[in-house]
C-alpha positions in Angstrom: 83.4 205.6 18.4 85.0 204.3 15.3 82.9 202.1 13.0 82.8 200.7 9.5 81.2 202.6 6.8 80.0 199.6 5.0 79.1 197.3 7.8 78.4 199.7 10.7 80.7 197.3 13.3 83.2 198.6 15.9 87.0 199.3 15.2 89.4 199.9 17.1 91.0 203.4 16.7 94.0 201.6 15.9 93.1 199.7 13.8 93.5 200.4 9.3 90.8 197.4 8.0 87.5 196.6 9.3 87.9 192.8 11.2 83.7 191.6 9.7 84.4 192.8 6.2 88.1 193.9 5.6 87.1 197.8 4.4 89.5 200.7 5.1 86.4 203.5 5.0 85.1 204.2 8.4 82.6 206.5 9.9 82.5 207.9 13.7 79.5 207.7 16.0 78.8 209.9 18.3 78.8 208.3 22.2 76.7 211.5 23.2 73.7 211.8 20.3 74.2 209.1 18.1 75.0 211.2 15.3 77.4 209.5 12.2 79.6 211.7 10.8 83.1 211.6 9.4 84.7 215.0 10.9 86.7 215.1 13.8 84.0 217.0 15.5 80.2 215.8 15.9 77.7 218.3 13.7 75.4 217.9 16.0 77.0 218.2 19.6 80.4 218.9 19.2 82.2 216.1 20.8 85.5 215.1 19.6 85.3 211.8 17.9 87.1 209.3 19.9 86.1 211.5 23.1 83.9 210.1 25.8 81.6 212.5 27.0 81.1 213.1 30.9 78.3 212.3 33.2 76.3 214.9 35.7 76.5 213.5 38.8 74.2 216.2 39.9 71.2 215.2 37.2 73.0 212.6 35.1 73.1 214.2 31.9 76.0 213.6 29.4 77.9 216.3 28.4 80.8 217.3 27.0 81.8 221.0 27.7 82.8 222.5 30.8 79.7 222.9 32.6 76.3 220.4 32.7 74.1 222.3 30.0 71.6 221.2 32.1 71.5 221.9 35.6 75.3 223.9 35.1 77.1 221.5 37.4 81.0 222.7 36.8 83.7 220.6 38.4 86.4 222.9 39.3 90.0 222.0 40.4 91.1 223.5 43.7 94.4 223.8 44.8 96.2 224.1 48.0 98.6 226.6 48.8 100.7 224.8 51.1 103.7 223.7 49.5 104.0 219.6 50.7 100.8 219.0 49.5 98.5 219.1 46.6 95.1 217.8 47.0 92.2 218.6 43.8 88.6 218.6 45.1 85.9 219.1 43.2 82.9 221.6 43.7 79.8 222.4 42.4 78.9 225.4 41.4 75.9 226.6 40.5 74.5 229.8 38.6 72.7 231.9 41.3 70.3 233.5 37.9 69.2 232.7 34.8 70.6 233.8 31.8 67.0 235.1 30.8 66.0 238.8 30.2 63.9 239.7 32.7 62.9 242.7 30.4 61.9 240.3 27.7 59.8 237.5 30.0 57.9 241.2 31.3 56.8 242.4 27.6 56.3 238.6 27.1 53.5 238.5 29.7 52.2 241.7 28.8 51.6 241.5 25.2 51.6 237.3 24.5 50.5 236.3 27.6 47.7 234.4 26.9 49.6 232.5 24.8 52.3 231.6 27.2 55.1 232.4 25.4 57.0 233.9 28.0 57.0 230.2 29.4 58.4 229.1 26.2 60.9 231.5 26.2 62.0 230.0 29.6 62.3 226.6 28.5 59.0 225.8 30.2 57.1 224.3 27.3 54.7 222.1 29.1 52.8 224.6 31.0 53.5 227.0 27.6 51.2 224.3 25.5 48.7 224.4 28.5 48.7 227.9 28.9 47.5 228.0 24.9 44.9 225.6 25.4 43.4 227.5 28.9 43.9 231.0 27.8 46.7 231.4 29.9 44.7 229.0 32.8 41.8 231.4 32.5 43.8 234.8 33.3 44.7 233.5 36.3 48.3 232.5 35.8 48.9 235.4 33.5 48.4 237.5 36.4 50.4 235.0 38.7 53.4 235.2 36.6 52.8 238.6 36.1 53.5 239.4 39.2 56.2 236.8 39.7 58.0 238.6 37.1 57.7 242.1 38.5 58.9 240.9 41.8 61.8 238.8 40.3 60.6 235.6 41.5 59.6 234.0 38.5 61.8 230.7 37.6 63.1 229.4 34.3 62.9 225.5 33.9 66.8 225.2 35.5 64.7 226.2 38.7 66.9 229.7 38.3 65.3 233.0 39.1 65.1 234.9 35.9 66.3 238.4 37.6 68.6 240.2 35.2 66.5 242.9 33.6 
């Protein structure tokens, strides 16, 4: 979104002079993260300035590259091959694993364990804090995701089975 860099009001993109103040300096804020900045990209997120960013409709996070950084919702246009008509639908795919080492969440456990860093590493940072402050819930759920890890059952916070070794 375009705005004035002296009065922080909206401007059309068309538009050469502020409307509230008559400047010709403006700014753009970022419709994803807020961020002002006066690049044609956003430093923080990378959206376009001027560009709306797009909506989940699997988890409603906004987002502005191909797939949902998030949950990895990806539209994808399909085609038909029969010449009269072209219909696009849209489907979700989902990554079937995480993009986590498998390797590393295993030496993880064995050597930081307690201090639940392989949940960090995961993205789980809730039960990584807790595990901290309980020893790792006593030994217990070191052991636990110990095993979950050996048997490739053990989740990262997308809910994706961290697999890939």
């Amino acid at each position: 979104m375009k705005i004035c860099k002296y009065c922080e009001s909206a401007v059309a993109e068309e538009e050469t002079v502020c409307p509230h103040c008559g400047a010709r300096d403006f700014q753009y804020r970022c419709e994803q993260c807020g961020e002002v900045f006066e690049s044609a990209h956003c430093p923080r997120c990378g959206l376009r300035a001027g560009e709306k960013p797009k909506v989940c409709p699997h988890c409603g996070t906004r987002y502005h590259t191909n797939a949902c950084p998030n949950c990895g919702y990806l539209p994808v246009q399909l085609r038909s091959t029969a010449g009269e008509e072209r219909e696009v639908h849209y489907v979700e795919v989902k990554p079937a694993v995480s993009g986590k080492s498998r390797l590393a969440a295993l030496l993880l456990v064995l050597f930081l364990g307690v201090l639940g860093i392989h949940r960090f590493y995961v993205g789980k940072v809730g039960t990584g804090i807790l595990y901290i402050l309980t020893g790792g819930f006593f030994g217990i759920g070191l052991l636990i995701d110990l095993i979950l890890i050996l048997c490739g059952a053990f989740r990262d916070k997308r809910g994706l089975p961290v697999k890939e070794w």
